[in-house]
Backbone as JSON Lines, residues from 0, in Angstrom:
{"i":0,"aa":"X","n":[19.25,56.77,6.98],"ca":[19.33,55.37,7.39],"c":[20.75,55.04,7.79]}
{"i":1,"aa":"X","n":[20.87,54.53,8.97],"ca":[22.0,53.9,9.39],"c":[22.86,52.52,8.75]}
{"i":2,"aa":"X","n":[21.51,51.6,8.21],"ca":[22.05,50.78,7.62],"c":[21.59,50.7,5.73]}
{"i":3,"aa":"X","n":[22.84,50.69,4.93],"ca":[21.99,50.45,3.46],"c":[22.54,49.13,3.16]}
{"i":4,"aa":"X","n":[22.38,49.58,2.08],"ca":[22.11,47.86,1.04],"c":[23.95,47.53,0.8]}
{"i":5,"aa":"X","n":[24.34,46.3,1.14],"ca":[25.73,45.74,0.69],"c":[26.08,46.06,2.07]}
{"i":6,"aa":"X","n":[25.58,46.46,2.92],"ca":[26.69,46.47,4.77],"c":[26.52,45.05,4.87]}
{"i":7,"aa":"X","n":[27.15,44.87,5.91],"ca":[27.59,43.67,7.01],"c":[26.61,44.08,8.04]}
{"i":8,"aa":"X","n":[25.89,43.01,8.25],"ca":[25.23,43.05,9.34],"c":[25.0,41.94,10.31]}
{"i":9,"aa":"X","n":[24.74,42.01,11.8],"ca":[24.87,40.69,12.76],"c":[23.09,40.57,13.09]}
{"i":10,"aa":"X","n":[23.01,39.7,13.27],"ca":[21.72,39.27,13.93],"c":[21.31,38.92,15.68]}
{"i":11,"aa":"X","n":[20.6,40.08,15.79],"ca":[20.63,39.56,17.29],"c":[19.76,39.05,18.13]}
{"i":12,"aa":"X","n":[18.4,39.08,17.35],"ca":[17.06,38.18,17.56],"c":[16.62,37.96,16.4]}
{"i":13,"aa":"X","n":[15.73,36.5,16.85],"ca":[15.12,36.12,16.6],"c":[15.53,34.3,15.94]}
{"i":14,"aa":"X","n":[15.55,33.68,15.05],"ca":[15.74,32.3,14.93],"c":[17.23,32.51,14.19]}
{"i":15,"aa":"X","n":[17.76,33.19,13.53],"ca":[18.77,32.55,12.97],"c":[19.93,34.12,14.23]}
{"i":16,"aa":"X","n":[19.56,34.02,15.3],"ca":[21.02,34.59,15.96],"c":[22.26,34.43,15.7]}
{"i":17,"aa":"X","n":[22.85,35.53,15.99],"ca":[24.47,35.43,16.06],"c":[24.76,34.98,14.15]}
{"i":18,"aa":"X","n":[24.0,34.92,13.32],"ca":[24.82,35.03,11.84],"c":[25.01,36.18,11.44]}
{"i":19,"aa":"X","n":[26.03,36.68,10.17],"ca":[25.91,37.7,9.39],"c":[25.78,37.5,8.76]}
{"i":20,"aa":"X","n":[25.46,38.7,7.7],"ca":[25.13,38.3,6.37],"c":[25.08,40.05,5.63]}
{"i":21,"aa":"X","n":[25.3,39.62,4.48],"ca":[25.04,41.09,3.81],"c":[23.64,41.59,3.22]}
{"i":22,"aa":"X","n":[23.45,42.4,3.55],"ca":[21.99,43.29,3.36],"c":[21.3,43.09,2.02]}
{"i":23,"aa":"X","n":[20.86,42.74,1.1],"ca":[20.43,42.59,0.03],"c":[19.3,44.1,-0.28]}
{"i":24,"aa":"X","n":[18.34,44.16,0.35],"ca":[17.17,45.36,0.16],"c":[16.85,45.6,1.56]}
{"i":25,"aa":"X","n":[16.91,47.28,1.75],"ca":[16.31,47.92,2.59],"c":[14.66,49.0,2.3]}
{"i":26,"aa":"X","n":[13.82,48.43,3.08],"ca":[12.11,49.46,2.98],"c":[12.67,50.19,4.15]}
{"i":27,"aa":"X","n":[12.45,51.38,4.58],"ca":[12.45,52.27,5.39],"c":[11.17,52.39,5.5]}
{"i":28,"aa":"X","n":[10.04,52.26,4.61],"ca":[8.9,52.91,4.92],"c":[8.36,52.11,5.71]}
{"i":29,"aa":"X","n":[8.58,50.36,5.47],"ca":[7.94,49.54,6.52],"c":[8.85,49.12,7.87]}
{"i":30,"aa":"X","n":[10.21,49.68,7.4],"ca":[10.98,49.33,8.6],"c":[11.23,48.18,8.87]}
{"i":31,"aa":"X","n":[11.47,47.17,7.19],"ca":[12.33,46.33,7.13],"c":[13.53,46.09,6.17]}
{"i":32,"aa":"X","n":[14.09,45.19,6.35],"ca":[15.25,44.69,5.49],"c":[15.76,43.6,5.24]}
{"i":33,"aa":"X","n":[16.15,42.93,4.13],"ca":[16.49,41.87,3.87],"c":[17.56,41.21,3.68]}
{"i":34,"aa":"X","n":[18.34,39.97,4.45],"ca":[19.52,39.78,4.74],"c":[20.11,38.38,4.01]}
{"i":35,"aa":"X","n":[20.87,38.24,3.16],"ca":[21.6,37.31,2.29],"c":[21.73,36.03,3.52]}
{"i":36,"aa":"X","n":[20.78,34.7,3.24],"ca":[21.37,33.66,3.9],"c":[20.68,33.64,5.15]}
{"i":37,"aa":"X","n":[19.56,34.52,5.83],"ca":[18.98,34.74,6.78],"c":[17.39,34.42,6.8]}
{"i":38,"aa":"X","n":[16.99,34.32,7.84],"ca":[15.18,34.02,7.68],"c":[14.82,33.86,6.48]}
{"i":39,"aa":"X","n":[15.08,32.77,5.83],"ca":[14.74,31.79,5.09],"c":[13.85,31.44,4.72]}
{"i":40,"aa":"X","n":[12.58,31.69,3.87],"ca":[11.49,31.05,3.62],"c":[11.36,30.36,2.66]}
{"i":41,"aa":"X","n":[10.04,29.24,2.64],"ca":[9.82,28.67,1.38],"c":[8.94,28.83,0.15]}
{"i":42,"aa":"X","n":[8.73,29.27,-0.73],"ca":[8.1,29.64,-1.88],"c":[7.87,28.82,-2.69]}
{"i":43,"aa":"X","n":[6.36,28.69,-3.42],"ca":[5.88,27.67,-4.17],"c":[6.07,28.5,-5.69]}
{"i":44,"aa":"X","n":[7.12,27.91,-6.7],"ca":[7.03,28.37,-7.9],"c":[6.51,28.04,-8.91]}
{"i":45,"aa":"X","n":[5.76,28.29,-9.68],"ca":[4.86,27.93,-11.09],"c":[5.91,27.95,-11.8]}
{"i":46,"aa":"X","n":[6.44,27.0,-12.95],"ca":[6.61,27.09,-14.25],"c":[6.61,28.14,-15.25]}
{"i":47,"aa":"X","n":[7.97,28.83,-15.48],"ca":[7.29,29.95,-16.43],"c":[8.68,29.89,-17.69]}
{"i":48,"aa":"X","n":[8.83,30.78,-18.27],"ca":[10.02,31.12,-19.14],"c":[11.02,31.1,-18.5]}
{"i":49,"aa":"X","n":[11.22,32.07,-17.47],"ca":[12.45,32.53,-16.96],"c":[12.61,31.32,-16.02]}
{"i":50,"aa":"X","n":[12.26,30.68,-15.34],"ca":[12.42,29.55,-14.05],"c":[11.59,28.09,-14.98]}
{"i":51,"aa":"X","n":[13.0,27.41,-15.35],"ca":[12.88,26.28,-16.23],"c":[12.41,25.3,-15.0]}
{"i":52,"aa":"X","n":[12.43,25.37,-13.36],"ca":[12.35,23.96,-12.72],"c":[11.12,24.95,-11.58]}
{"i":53,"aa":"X","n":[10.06,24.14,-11.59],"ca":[8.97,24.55,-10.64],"c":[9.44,23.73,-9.28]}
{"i":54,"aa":"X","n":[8.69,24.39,-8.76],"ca":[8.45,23.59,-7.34],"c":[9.23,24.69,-6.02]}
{"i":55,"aa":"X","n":[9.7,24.08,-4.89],"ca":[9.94,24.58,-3.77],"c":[11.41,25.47,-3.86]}
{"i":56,"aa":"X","n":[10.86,26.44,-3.32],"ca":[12.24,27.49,-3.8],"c":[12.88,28.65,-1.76]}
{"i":57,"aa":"X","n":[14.02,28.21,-1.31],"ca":[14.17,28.76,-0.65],"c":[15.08,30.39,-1.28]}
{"i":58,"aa":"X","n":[14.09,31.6,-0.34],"ca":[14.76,32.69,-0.66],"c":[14.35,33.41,0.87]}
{"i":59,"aa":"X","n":[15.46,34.7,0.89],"ca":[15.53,35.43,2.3],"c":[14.49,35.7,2.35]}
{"i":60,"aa":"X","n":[13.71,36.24,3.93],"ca":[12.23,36.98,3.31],"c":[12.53,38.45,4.37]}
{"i":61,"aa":"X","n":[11.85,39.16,4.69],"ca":[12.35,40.6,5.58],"c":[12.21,40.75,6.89]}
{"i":62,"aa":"X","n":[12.72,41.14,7.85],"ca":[12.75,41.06,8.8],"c":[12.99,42.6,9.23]}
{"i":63,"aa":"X","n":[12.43,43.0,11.07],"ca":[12.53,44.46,11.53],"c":[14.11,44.53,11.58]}
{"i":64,"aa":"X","n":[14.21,45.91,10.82],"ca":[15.57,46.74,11.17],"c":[16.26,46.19,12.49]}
{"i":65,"aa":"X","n":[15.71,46.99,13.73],"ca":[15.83,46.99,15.0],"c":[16.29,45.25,15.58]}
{"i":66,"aa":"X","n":[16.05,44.58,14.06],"ca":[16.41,43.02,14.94],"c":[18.15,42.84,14.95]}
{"i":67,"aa":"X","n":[19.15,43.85,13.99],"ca":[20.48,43.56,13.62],"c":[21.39,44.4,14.13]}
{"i":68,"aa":"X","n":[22.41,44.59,13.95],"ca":[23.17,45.67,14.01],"c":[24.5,45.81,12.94]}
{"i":69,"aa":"X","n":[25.0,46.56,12.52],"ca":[26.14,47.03,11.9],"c":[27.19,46.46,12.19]}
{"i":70,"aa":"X","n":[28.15,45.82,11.06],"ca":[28.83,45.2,11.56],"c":[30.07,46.59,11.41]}
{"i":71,"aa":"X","n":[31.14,46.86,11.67],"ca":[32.34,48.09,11.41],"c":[33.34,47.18,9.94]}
{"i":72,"aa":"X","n":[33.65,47.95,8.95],"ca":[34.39,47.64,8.21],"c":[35.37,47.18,8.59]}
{"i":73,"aa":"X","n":[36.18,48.09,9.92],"ca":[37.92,48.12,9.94],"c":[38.16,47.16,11.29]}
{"i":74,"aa":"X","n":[37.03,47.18,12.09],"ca":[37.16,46.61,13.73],"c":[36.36,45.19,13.62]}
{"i":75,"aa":"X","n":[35.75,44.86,12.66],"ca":[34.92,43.8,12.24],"c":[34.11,43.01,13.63]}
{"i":76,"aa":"X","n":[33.22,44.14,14.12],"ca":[32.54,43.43,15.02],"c":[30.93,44.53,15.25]}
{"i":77,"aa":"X","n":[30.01,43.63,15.72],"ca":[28.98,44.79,15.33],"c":[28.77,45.69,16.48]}
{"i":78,"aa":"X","n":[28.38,46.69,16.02],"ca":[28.63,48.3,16.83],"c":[27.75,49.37,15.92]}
{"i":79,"aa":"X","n":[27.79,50.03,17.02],"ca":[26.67,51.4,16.81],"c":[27.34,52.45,16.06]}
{"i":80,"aa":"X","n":[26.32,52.47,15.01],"ca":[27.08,53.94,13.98],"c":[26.67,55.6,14.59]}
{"i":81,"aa":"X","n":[27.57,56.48,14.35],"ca":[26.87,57.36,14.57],"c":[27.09,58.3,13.21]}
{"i":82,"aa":"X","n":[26.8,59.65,13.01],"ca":[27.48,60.75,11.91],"c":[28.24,61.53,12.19]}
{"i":83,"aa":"X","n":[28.94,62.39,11.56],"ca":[30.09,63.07,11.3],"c":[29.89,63.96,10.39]}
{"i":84,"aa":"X","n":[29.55,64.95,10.21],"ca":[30.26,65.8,9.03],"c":[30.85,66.58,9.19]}
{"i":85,"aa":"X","n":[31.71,66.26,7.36],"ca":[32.95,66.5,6.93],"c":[32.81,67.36,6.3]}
{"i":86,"aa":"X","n":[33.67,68.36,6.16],"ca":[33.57,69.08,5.21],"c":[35.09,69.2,3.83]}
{"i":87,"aa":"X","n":[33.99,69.16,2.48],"ca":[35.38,68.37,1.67],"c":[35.15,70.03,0.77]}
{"i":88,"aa":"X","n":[36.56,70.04,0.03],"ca":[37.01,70.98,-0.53],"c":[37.24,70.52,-1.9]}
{"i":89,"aa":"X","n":[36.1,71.13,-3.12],"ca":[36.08,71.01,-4.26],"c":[36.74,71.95,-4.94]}
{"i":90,"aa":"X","n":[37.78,72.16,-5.1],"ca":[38.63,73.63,-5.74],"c":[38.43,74.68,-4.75]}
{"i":91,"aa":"X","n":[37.72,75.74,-5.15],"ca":[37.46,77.03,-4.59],"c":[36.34,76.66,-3.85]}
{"i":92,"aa":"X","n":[35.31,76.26,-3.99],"ca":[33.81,76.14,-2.65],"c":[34.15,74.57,-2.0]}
{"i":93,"aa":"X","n":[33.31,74.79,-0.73],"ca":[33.91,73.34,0.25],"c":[32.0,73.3,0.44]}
{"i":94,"aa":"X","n":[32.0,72.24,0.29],"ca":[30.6,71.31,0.88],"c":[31.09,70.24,2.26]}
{"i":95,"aa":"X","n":[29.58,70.36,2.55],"ca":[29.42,69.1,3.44],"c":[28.9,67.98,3.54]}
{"i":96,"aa":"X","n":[29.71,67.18,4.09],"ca":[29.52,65.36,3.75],"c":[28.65,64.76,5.21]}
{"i":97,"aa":"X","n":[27.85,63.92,4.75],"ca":[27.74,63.38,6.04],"c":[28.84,62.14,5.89]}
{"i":98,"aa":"X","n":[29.09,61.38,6.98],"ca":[29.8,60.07,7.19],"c":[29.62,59.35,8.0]}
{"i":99,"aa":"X","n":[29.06,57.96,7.93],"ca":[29.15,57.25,9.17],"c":[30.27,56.8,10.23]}
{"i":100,"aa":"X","n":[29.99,56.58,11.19],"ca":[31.56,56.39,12.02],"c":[30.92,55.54,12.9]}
{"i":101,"aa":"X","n":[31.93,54.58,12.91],"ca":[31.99,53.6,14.36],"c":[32.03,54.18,15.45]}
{"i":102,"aa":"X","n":[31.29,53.82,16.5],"ca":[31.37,54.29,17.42],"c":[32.57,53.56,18.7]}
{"i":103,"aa":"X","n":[32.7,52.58,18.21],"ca":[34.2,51.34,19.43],"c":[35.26,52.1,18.92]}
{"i":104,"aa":"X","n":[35.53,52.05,17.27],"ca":[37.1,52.89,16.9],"c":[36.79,53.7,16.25]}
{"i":105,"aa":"X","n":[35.8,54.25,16.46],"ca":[36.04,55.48,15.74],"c":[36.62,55.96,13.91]}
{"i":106,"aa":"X","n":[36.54,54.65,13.49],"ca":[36.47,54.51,12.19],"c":[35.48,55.37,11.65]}
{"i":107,"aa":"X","n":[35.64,55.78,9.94],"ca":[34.6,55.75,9.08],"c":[34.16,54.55,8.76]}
{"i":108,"aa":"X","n":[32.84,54.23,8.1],"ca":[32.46,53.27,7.82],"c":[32.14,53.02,6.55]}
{"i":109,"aa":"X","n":[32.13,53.99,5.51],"ca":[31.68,54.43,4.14],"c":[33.53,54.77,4.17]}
């Protein structure tokens, strides 16, 4: 996945355009994700233990992947990730990393 949970992300369709917001939960399997402060719905709450005040409750609800894009840590504007691997050196054996990278500067993004 290109995008996980805690990125910066921009919105580029649909009703709340042009905001960001940070990612809260990503489904891959349905090929959505859910964005802090974004598509907004309203929810009817019952009375229980944990939620002392019933009634109308706004929370994010999920929206397609394909509707956002990545915002870059270092260039702070949204842009296309691509991968990289690195290869890192643990003492004597070296593994390989994947890494995301900006594609405008060429930043890492992780």
């Amino acid at each position: 996945m290109k995008i996980r949970r805690n990125d910066t992300v921009f919105v580029m369709k649909g009703k709340d355009k042009g905001k960001r917001g940070r990612v809260l939960t990503v489904n891959p399997d349905k090929n959505r994700l859910t964005v802090e402060g974004v598509n907004l719905i309203k929810k009817h709450v019952k009375p229980s233990p944990n939620m002392r005040q019933a009634g109308i409750v706004q929370q994010p609800g999920p929206f397609a992947i394909p509707n956002v894009m990545l915002v870059c840590t270092k260039c702070s504007k949204p842009t296309r990730s691509g991968i990289e691997i690195l290869e890192v050196q643990e003492g004597e054996k070296s593994r390989k990393q994947r890494v995301r990278v900006c594609k405008q500067c060429q930043q890492q993004i992780d």
